[in-house]
N, C-alpha and C positions, 0 to 999 in steps of 0.2 A: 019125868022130863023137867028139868031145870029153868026156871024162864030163864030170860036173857040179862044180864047184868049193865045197868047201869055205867058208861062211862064216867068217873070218876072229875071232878072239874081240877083241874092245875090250882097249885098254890100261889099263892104273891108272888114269892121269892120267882118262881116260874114264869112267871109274866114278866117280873123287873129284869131278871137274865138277861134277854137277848136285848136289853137295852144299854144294861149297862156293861158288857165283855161284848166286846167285836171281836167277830169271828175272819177268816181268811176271805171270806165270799165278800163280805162289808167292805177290809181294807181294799178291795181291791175294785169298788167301786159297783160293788154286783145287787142283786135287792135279796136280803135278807129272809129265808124260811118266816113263816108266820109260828108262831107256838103250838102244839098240840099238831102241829102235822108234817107229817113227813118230808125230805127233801125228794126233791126227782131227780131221780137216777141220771148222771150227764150219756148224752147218746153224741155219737159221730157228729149229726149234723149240730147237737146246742153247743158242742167244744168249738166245730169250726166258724159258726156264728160266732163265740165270744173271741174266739182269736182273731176275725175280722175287725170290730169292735175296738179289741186291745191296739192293734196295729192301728187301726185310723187316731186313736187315742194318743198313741205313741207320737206320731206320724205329726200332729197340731199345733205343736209345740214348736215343733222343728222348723216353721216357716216363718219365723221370727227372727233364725239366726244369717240369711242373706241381706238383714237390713242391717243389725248388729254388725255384721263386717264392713256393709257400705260407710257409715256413720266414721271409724277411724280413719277412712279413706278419703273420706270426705275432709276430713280435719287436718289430712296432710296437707292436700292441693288447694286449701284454703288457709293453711295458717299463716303465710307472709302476707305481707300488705302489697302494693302497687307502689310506695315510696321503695320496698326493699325490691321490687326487679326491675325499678326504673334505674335503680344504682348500679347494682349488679348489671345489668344487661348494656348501659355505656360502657361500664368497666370494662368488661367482656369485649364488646367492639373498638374499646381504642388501643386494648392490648394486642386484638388480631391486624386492626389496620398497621399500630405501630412493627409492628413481626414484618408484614408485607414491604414498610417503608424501611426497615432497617437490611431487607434483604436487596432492596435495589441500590439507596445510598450506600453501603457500605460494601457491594460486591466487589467494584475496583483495587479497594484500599486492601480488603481483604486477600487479594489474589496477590499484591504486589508485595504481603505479607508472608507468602510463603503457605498461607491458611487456607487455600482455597477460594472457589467465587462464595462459597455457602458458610463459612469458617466462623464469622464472627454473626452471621446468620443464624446457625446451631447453639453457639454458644447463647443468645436470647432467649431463642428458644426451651432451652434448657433449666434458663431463669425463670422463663414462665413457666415450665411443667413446676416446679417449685412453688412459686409464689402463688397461682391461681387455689389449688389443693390448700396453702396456708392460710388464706383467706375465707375460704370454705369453713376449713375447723376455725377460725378466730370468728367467726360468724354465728356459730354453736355455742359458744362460750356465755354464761351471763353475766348483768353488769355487775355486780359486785367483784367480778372472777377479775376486772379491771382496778377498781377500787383497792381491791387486797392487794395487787401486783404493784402499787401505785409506786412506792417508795422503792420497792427492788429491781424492779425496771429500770428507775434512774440508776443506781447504784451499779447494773450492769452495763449500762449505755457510757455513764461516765470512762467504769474499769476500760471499758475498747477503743473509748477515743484515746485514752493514756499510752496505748498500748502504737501507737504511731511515732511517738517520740523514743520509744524504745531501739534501739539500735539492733539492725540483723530482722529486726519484724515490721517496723515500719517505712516506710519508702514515697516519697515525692512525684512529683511527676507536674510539670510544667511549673511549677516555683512554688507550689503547694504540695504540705507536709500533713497528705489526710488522706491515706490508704495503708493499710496492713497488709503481708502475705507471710502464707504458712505454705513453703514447695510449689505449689502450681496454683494453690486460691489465693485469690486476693479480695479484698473486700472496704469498703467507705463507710467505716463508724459510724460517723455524723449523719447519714442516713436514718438508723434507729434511734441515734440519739433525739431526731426529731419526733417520734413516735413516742419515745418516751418522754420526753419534755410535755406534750401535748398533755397525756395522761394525768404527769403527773400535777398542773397547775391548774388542770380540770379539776381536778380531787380538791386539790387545794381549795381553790377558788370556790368550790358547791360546797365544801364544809368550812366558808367563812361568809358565804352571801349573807348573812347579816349585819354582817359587819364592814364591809368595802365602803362604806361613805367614809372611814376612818384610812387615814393614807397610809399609816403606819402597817394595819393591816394588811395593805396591798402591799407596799416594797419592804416589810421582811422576809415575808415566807419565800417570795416571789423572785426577787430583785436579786437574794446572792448564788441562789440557785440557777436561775435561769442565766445569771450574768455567769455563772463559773461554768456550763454548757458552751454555750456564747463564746465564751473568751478562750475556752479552749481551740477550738475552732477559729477563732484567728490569731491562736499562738501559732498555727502550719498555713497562716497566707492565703485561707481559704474564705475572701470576704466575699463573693455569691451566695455559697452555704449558709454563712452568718447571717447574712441578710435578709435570706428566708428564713430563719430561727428569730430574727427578731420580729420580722410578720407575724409571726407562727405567734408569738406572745402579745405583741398587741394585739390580734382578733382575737385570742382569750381574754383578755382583759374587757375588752369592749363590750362581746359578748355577753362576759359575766356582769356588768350594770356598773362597771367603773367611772367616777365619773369622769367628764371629757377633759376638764381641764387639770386635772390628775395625767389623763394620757398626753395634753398636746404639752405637762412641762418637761414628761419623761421623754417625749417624742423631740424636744428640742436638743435636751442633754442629748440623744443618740445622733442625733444628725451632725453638732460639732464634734463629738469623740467620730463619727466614721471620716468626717473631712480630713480631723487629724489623721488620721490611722490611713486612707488612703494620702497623704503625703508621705509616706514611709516609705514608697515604695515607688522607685521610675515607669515601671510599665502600667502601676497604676493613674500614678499621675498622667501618662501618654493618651492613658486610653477616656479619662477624663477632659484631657487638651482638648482631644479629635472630635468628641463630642458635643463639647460647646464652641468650638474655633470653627468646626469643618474638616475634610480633608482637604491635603495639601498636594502637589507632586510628590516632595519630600520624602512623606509619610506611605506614599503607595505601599512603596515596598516592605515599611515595618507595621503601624499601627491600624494602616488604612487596608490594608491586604484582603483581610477577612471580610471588612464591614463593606469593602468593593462589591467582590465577588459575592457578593448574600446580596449587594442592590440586583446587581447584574443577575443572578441567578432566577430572582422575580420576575424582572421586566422580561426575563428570555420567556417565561410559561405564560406571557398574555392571559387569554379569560380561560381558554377551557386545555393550558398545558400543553407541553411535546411528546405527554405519553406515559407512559410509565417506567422506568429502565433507559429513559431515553436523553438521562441529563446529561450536560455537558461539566455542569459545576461541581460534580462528585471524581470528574475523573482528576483529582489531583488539584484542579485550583483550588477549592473551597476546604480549608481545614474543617478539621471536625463534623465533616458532610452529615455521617449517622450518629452524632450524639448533639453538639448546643445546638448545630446549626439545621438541621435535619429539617425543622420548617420552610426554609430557602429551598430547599431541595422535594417539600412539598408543594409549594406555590411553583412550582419550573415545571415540574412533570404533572402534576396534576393545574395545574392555572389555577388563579382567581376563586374559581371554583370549588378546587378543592378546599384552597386555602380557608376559602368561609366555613364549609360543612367541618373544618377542624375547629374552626375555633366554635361554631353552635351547639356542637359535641359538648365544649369545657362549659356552654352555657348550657347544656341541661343537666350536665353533672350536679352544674351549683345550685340548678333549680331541687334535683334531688337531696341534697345537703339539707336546701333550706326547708324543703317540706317536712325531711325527716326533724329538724330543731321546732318547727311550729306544731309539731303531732306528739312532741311533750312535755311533761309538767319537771321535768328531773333536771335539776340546774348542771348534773355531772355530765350527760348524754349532751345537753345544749352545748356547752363550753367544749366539751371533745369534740363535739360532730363539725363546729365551728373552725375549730383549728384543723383538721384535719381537711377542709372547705378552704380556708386560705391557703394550706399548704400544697393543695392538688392545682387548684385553679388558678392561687394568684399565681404560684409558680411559674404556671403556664401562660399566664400574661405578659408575664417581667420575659418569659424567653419571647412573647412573641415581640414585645417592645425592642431589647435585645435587637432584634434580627432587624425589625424596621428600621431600628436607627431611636426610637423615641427614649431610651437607656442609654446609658455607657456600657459596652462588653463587661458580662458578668461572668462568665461560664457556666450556668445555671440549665441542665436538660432541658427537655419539656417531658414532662411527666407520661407514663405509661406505652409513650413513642421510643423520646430515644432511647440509645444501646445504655447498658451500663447495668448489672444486676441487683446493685445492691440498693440501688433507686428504686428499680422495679418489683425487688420482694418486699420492701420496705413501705412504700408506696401502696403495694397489695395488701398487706397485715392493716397498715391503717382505715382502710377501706374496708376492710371484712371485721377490725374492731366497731364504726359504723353502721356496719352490715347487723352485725350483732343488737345493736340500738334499736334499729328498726324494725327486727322480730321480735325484741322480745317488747317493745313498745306497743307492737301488734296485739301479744299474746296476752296482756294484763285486760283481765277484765272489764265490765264497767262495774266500778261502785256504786249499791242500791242507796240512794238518799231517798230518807224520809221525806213524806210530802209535806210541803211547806203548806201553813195558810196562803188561799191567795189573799192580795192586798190590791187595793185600788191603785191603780200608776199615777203618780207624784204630778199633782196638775202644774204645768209651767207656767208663766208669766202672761203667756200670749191666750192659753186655756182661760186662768181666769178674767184677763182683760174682754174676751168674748162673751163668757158669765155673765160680769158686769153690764157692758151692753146690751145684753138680751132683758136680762131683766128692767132697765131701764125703759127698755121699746116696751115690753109688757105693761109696765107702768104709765106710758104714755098712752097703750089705748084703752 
């Protein structure tokens, strides 16, 4: 009988093995055979254990991805600022009120047109399904996407206005030569041209703020451009247009750090070229007379007619209006019920009352303007978002003076109220360029700066004269 034989001891190499080759049981996160002894056999219940195991394993991981979704969700409904839906959300409400008021002023005119009570109602409407959506996507857009457009904008704004004087495309209407039509559309150049004017002297003006304390500066780039915009527009007898065009360029100017008496010599020059330029013309001159003379009997019937019936039309709506639909100055006396004069005819139906909550409307418009200019550092966004501020608001001033009587008859809308489409997509695109400023002024980070040494704050005059004193009193006891 044989004794029993000695188990043999493993080698190095046998030992270092299972250290250094992982096996499928290791990768898989399992604990590893010791050397020299057998694996245990897997049975029903060890498989069902480790597939428990794998699955909670699997399973761990996975509860990390309902906050991963939250987090982009979060960065939607948080990515605009409160500048961007304090702008948007007027915009929005004076475009609905204006729809509601162009559907009462202008039902009479419309019916007696042949167009229905709803006719010229639709057709707004229509401008707005338009213009709101344009706004939107010009809102998407970044600032450079303005920047790069600067020069072709104008260049396109010019080609349309030119396209009035063209005979068979361009066409007049009340003694001005500033609408196109192609078969059934028509449309108001000078509209865009303001849009683009704005852009483009922004640009200008942010890629020369160094340089504006130098005059030359400011009235070359400036002066024959904006003057040849300008002057085209009242080569068709359109001086209301003009007039906001030239607003529209001194609040860039100003804006951009021009200095003032730069702007009151240019502001002088334009004041006697518009005196002259309105002598050119009888109804202007008329309507200048009635303004500083008064009305006369005379004049009832020609120059006094409108600015009558716009007093009358007020004093009829008292404090709190006759209602809504319930004017009497839309049916036929008050020209232009739903486009200049369309304020008269909110102060009548709506009273006093109404008439404020419009105009505090235009005042938190401009407060939104100015919050969006103060929340940045980018002299292009300043100067656009600026013009764009006098163009919406002063506008809307000059019509409400207009109407009171504190102007002379300009023909000048009120913006985002009355009828007329190519004001109101025009109008829209400027406001959603804007619109554009104040997201993406949201979305730039903050810059990490290094931390400075602190340094003791600069003692004043009054600091050390206390010093002084104290030490003195010390010395005396």
């Amino acid at each position: 009988m044989t004794p029993p034989q000695r188990p043999q001891r493993p080698s190095r190499q046998a030992q270092q093995a299972p250290e250094t080759r992982s096996t499928p049981a290791a990768s898989r996160g399992q604990r590893p055979t010791k050397p020299g002894r057998a694996a245990q056999p897997e049975t029903a219940s060890t498989s069902r254990s480790k597939d428990s195991k794998n699955n909670r394993e699997s399973a761990a991981p996975q509860t990390a991805d309902p906050v991963a979704a939250r987090v982009p969700v979060k960065r939607i409904f948080s990515a605009e600022s409160s500048n961007f839906f304090l702008l948007l959300g007027t915009t929005l409400f004076l475009v609905i009120f204006g729809l509601v008021m162009v559907l009462s002023s202008s039902s009479v005119e419309s019916f007696t047109a042949d167009e229905g009570f709803f006719g010229r109602f639709l057709r707004q409407g229509m401008f707005a399904v338009i213009g709101i959506p344009l706004m939107l996507i010009a809102s998407r857009a970044p600032t450079r996407f303005w920047k790069r457009w600067a020069w072709p904008g104008l260049v396109l704004g010019g080609v349309l206005q030119l396209l009035v004087f063209i005979p068979g495309i361009g066409y007049g209407y009340g003694g001005n030569q500033n609408w196109i039509r192609f078969g059934s559309f028509t449309a108001q150049p000078s509209e865009f041209v303001k849009v683009a004017v704005i852009v483009w002297v922004a640009w200008v003006l942010a890629s020369k703020q160094d340089l504006l304390s130098d005059w030359r500066h400011v009235l070359l780039p400036v002066g024959p451009v904006a003057g040849a915009a300008i002057g085209f527009v009242l080569i068709g007898n359109d001086l209301g247009t003009a007039s906001i065009m030239l607003l529209i360029v001194f609040g860039c100017l100003f804006f951009a750090g021009v200095r003032l008496r730069f702007l009151g010599l240019a502001l002088s020059v334009v004041a006697v070229g518009a005196l002259l330029f309105a002598g050119t013309s009888g109804s202007r001159s008329n309507r200048i007379s009635v303004w500083i003379n008064g009305c006369t009997e005379l004049d009832y019937q020609d120059a006094c007619w409108q600015i009558d019936h716009a007093y009358w039309a007020l004093a009829g709506g008292g404090i709190f209006g006759t209602g809504l639909g319930n004017s009497v100055a839309k049916r036929g006396w008050l020209p232009h019920a739903d486009n200049d004069y369309i304020f008269a005819i909110i102060g009548e139906e709506l009273g006093l009352i109404g008439a404020v909550v419009v105009l505090l409307l235009f005042v938190v418009l401009a407060i939104a303007f100015i919050r969006i200019i103060r929340s940045t550092n980018d002299s292009f966004v300043r100067i656009a978002t600026a013009g764009v501020m006098i163009w919406t608001v002063g506008q809307a001033f000059v019509n409400f003076a207009v109407v009171l009587g504190v102007l002379p008859v300009l023909g000048v809308p009120l913006p985002l109220i009355s009828t007329g489409g190519s004001a109101l997509i025009a109008t829209l695109l400027a406001i959603g360029i804007v619109l554009s400023f104040a997201r993406a002024g949201n979305r730039t980070p903050p810059q990490p700066t290094a931390a400075a040494p602190t340094m003791p704050p600069a003692q004043t005059a009054a600091d050390r004269s206390r010093m002084l004193a104290a030490d003195r009193a010390q010395g005396r006891r």
